[in-house]
C-alpha positions as CSV (number, residue, x, y, z in Angstrom):
1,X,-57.9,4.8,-22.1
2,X,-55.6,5.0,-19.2
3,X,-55.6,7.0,-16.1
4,X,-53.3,8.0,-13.0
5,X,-54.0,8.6,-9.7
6,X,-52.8,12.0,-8.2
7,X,-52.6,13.1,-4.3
8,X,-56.0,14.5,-3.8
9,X,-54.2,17.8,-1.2
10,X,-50.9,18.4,-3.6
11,X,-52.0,17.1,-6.7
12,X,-48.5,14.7,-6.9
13,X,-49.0,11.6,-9.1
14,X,-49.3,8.7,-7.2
15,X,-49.1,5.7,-9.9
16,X,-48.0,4.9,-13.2
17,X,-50.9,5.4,-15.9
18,X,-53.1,2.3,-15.7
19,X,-56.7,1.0,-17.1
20,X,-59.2,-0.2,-15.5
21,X,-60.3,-3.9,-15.5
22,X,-63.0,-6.0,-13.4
23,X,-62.1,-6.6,-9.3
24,X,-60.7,-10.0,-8.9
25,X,-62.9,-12.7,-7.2
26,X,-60.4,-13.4,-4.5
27,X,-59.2,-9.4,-4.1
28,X,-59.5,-9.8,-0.5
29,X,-59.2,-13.9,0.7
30,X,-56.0,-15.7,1.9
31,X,-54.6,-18.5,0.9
32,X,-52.1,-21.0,2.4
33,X,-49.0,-19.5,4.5
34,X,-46.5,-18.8,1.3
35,X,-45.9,-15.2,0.1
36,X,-48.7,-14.7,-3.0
37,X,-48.0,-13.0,-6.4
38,X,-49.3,-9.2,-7.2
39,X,-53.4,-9.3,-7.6
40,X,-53.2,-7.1,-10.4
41,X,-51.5,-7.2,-13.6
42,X,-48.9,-4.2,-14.0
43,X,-50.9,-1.4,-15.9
44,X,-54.1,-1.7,-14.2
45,X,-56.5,-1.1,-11.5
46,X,-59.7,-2.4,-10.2
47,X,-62.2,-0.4,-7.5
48,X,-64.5,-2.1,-5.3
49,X,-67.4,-0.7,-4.3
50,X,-67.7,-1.9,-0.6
51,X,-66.6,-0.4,2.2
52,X,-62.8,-1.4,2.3
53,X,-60.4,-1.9,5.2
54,X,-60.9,-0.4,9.4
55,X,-62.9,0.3,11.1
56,X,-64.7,-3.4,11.0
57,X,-67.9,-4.0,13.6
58,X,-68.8,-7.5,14.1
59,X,-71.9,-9.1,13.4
60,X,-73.2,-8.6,16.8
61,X,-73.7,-5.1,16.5
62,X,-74.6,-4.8,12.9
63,X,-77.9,-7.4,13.0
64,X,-79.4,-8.6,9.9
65,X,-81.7,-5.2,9.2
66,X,-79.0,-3.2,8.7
67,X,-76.0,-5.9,6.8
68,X,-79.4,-6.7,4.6
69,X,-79.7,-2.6,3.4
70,X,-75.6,-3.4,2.7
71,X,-76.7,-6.3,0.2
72,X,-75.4,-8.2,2.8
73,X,-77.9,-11.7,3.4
74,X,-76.7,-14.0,5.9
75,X,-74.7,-13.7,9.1
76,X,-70.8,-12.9,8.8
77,X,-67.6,-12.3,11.4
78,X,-67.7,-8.8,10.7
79,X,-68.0,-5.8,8.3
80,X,-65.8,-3.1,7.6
81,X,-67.2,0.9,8.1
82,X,-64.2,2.2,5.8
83,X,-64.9,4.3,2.7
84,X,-66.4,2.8,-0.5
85,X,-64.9,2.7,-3.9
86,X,-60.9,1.6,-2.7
87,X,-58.9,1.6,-5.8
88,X,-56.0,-1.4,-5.8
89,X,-52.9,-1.4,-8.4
90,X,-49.7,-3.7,-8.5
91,X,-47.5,-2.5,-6.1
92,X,-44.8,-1.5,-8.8
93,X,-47.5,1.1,-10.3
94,X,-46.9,3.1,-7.3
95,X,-45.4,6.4,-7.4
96,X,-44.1,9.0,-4.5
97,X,-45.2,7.1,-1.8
98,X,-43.4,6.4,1.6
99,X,-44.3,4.3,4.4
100,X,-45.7,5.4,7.5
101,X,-43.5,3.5,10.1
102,X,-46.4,3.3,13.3
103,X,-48.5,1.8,10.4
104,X,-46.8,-1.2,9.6
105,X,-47.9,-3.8,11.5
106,X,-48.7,-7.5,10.0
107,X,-49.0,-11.2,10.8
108,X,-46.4,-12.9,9.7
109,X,-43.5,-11.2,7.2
110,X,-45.0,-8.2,5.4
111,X,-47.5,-5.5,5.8
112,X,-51.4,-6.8,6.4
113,X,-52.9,-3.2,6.5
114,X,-54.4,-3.9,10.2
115,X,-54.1,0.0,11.3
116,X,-55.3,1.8,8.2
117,X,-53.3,3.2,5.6
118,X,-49.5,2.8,6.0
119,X,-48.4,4.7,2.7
120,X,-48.2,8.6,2.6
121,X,-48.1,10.8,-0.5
122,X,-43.5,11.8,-0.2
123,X,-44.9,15.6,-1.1
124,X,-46.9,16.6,1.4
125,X,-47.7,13.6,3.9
126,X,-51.0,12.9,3.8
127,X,-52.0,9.3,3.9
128,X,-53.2,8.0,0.8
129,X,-52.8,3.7,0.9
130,X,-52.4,0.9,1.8
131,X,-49.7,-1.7,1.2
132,X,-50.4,-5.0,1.5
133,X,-47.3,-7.8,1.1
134,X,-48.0,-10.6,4.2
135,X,-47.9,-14.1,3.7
136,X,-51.2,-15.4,2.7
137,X,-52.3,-12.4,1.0
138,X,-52.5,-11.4,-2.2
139,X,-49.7,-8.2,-2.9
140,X,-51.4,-5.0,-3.4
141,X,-51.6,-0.9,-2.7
142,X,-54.8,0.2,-2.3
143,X,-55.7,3.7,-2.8
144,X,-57.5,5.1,-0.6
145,X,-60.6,6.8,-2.5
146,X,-61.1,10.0,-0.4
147,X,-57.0,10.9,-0.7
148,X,-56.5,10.3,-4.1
149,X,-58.0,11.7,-7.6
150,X,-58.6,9.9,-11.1
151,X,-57.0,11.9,-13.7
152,X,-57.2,11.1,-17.8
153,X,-53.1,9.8,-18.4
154,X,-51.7,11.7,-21.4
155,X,-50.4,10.3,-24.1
156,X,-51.2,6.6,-22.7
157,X,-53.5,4.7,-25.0
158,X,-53.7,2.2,-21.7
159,X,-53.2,-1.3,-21.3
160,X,-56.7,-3.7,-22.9
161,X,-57.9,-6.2,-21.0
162,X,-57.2,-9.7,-22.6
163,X,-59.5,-12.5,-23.0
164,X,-56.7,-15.2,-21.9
165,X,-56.7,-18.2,-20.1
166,X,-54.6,-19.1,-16.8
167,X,-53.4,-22.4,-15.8
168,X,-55.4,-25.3,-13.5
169,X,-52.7,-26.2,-12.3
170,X,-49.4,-25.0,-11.0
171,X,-45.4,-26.9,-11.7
172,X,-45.7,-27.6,-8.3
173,X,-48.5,-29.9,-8.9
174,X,-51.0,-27.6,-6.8
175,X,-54.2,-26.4,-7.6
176,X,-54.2,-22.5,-9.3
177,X,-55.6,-21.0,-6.3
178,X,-56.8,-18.3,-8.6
179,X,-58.9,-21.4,-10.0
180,X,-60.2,-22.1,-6.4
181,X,-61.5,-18.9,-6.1
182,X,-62.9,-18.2,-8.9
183,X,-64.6,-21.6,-8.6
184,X,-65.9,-21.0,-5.1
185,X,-67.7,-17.8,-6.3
186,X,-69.3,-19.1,-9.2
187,X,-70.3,-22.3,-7.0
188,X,-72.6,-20.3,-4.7
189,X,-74.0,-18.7,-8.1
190,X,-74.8,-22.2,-9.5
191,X,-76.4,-23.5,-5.9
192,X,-78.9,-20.3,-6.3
193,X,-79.2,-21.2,-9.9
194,X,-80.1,-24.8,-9.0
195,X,-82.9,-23.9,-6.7
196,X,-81.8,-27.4,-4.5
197,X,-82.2,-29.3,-7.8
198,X,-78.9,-31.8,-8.5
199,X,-77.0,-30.0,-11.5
200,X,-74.7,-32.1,-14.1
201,X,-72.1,-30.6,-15.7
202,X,-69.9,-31.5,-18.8
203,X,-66.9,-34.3,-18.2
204,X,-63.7,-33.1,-18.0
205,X,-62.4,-30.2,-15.9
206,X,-65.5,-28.7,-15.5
207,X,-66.4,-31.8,-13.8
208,X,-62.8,-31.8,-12.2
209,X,-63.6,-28.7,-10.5
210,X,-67.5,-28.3,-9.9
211,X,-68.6,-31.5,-10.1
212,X,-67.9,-33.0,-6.2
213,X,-69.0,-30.5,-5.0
214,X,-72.1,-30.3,-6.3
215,X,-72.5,-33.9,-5.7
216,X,-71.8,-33.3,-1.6
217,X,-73.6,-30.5,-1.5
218,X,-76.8,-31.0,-3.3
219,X,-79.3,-33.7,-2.5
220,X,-80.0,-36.8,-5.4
221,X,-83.3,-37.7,-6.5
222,X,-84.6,-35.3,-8.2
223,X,-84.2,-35.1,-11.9
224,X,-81.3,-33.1,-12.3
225,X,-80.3,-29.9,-13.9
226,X,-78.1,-29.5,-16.7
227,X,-75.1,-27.0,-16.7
228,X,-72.7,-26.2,-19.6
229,X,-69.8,-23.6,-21.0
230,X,-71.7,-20.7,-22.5
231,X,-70.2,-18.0,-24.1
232,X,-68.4,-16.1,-26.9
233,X,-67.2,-18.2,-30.0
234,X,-69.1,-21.2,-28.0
235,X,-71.4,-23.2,-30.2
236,X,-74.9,-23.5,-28.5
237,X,-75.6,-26.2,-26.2
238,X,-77.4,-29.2,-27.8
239,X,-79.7,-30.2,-26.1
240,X,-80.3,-26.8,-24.5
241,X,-78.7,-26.2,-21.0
242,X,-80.9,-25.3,-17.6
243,X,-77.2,-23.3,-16.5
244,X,-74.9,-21.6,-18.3
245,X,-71.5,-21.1,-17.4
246,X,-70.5,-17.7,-18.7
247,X,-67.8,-15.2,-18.6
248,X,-67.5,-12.1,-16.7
249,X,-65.9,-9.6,-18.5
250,X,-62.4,-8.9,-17.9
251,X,-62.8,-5.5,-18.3
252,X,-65.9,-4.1,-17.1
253,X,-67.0,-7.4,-14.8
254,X,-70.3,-7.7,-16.2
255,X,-71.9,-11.2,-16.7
256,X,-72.3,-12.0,-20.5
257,X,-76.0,-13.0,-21.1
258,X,-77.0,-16.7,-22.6
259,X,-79.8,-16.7,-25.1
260,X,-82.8,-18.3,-24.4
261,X,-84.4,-19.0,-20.7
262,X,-81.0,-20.5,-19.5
263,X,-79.9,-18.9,-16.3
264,X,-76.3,-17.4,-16.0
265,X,-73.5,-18.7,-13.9
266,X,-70.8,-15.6,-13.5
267,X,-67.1,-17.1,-13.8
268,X,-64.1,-15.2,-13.6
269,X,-63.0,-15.0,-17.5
270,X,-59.1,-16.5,-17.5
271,X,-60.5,-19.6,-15.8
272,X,-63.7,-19.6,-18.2
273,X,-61.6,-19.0,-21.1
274,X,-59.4,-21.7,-20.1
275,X,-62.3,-24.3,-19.8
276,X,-64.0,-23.3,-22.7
277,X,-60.8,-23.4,-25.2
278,X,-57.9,-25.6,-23.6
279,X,-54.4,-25.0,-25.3
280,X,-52.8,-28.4,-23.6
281,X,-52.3,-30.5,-26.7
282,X,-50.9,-34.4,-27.0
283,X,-46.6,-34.3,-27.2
284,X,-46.4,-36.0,-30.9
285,X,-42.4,-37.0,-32.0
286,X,-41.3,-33.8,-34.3
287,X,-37.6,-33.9,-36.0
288,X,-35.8,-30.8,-36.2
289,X,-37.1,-27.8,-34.7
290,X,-40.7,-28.6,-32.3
291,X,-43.2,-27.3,-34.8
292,X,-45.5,-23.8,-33.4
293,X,-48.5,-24.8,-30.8
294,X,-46.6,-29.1,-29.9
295,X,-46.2,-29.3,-26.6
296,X,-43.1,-30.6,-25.3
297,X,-42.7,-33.3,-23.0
298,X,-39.9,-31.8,-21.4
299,X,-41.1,-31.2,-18.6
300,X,-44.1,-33.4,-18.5
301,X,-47.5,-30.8,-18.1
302,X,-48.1,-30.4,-14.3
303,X,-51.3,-32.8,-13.3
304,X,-52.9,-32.2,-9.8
305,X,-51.8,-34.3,-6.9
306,X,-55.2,-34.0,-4.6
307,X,-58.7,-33.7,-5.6
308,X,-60.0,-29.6,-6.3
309,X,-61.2,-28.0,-3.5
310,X,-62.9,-24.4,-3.8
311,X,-62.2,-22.1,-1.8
312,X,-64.8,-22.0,0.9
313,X,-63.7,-18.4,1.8
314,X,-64.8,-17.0,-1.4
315,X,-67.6,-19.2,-1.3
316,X,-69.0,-18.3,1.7
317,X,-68.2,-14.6,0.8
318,X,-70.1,-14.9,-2.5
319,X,-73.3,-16.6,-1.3
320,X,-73.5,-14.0,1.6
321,X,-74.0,-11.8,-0.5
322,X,-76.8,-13.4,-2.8
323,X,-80.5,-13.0,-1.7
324,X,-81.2,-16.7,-2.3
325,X,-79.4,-17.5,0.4
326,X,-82.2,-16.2,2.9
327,X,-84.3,-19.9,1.5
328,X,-84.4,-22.1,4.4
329,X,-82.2,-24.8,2.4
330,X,-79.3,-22.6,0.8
331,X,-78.8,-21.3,4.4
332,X,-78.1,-24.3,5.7
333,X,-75.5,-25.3,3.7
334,X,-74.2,-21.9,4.4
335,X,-74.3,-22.4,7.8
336,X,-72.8,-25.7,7.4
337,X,-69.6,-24.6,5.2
338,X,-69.3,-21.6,7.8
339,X,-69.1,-23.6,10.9
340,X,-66.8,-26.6,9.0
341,X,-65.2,-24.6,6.3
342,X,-62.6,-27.6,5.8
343,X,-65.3,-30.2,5.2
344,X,-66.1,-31.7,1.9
345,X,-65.7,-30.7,-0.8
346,X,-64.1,-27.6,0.8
């Protein structure tokens, strides 16, 4: 089922029709100083239900009483005081929308959103989004949720969200940072899960990507835990794992449940999918034609160049946010990442 936004004073459609799918991981971190890619797929939308964009309040005046009543658990910069429930498409699902010229102030070289909502509704001018295109940040409108209106799209079956994987690494021999975030967040799951117990996870990527960290960040000597990919079309884990690392569903973002006492680890499902069923095959010499599903080894498949590093952003974002971090030994490494958030493994 699809839907499209409509101006919530003229009733003028404001986007193409497009289905709703699960809020990316990293909708609202940085990353490097190069102009990002859309955060959403064309023919969807995603709404997050925190507060979203000015005004923000800093730490200092919110205190821990009230950020804790906010599902808010540990100290951070600041919090924003916007309205709940901001819906974000592609920026080419837009429609009838004009900029509002004092309102387009950013960084670097694009729009960051600093003064509110710099998009107006072209029929009758009121305000109704935000566009975001600045280097570091991911591209994105977001709709802002008390100027705008969900309406059923007719004749629009709507775009289904797919179970597919995305790549570790880029051509350019860089990590995916979609793989860095999505990592970060389901590391601070994992540290909860671990209750300060060492964890060991399976060889291989999974060990590529989580495995340093937990090394760095979790003290030895203690028996340690064992984590594995759980999930749809997975066998079960033999011998049975103390962590499962499951999907969240694409669509609807909820955490798919591992039988037994095993406790879930939440992972954003294109970088689950692509650990749990890697399509990278073995080049093998073909004649003729290169037979369906051989890779070629023109070019070579892009290997990392450096070590994986989460991102400590979406980390530190993550585990704020989890009421384990309030025990006196997950808030130190918070505090730690959050003073040196460039320190190993971050």
């Amino acid at each position: 089922m699809a839907d499209v936004f409509v101006c919530a004073r003229c009733r003028a459609v404001l986007t193409a029709p497009v289905s709703r799918v699960a809020l990316p991981v990293h909708a609202h971190h940085t990353y490097g100083h190069d102009m990002l890619p859309a955060l959403m797929e064309p023919g969807t939308y995603a709404v997050d239900p925190e507060p979203f964009g000015p005004p923000w309040r800093p730490w200092s005046e919110i205190g821990a009483d009230e950020a804790e009543a906010r599902g808010i658990f540990a100290p951070v910069h600041a919090l924003s005081f916007g309205a709940p429930g901001a819906v974000v498409v592609a920026p080419g699902d837009t429609r009838g929308t004009v900029l509002i010229p004092e309102r387009c102030d950013g960084y670097c070289l694009g729009l960051d959103g600093r003064d509110g909502p710099n998009l107006a509704c072209a029929r009758c001018g009121l305000a109704v989004a935000t566009r975001i295109d600045d280097c570091s940040l991911w591209q994105a409108v977001w709709l802002a949720p008390d100027a705008v209106r969900r309406l059923p799209a007719e004749g629009s079956a709507g775009r289904t969200a797919e179970w597919k994987g995305t790549p570790s690494v880029e051509q350019s021999g860089r990590w995916n940072p979609r793989w860095e975030a999505a990592v970060g967040a389901a590391l601070a799951h994992m540290l909860a899960a671990s209750a300060g117990a060492p964890v060991a996870v399976p060889d291989g990527l999974v060990a590529d990507t989580f495995g340093r960290a937990l090394e760095v960040l979790l003290p030895p000597g203690q028996p340690p835990q064992r984590a594995s990919l759980t999930g749809p079309n997975l066998p079960a884990p033999c011998p049975v794992a103390d962590i499962a690392l499951v999907p969240r569903h694409p669509r609807t973002g909820k955490t798919w449940q591992p039988p037994g006492t095993a406790k879930a680890v939440p992972l954003a499902a294109d970088v689950w999918t692509a650990l749990a069923f890697p399509r990278e095959q073995r080049p093998v010499p073909a004649t003729g034609g290169m037979p369906e599903g051989v890779l070629r080894d023109d070019p070579l498949p892009p290997y990392p160049h450096e070590l994986f590093r989460p991102d400590s952003k979406v980390f530190l974002h993550t585990l704020a946010r989890l009421p384990a971090v309030r025990e006196p030994w997950l808030r130190r490494i918070y505090d730690h990442v959050r003073k040196h958030p460039y320190a190993r493994p971050f």
